[in-house]
C-alpha positions, 0 to 999 in steps of 0.5 A, a space after each residue: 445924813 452925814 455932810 462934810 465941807 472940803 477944806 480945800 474949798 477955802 484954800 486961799 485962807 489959812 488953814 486954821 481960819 479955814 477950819 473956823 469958818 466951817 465950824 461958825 458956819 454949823 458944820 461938824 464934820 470936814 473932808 480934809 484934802 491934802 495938799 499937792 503940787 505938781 508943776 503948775 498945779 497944786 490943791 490945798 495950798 493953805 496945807 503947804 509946809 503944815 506939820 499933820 500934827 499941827 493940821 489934827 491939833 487945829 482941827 480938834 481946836 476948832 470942835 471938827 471931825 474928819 469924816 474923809 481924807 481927800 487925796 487931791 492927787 490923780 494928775 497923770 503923766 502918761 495914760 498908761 501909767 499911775 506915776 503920781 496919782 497917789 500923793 505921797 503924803 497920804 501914808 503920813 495923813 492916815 
């Protein structure tokens, strides 16, 4: 059985901070979920303004693998519409 642990679980700690806690806590792999904001909500904030680049060099740093990419998107405008349930920034992630 493979477990991962969600980043966003730690989201009021620095990302990098975040990462560490995880591996010190024995874990190898994590689900990375990606920051998103849309009026008054928003996931993953320690992820705001973190290059992708900077977010896979800290990962690898910290001896982790991403073993699934969480888009925390899915908050609807319309119910008849899928208009921002995709986070635009999952294409630049994968």
């Amino acid at each position: 059985m493979q477990l991962s642990v969600a980043t966003a679980n730690l989201y009021m700690q620095p990302f990098e901070r975040a990462l560490n806690i995880f591996a010190e806590a024995g874990f190898q792999n994590i689900e990375l979920d990606l920051f998103w904001e849309r009026k008054e909500w928003a996931v993953a904030q320690h992820l705001q303004d973190v290059p992708v680049r900077r977010v896979v060099q800290q990962v690898e740093r910290a001896g982790l693998r991403i073993s699934s990419i969480h888009d925390g998107g899915g908050v609807l405008e319309a119910r008849d519409s899928t208009e921002g349930f995709i986070n635009p920034a999952l294409d630049r992630h994968l």
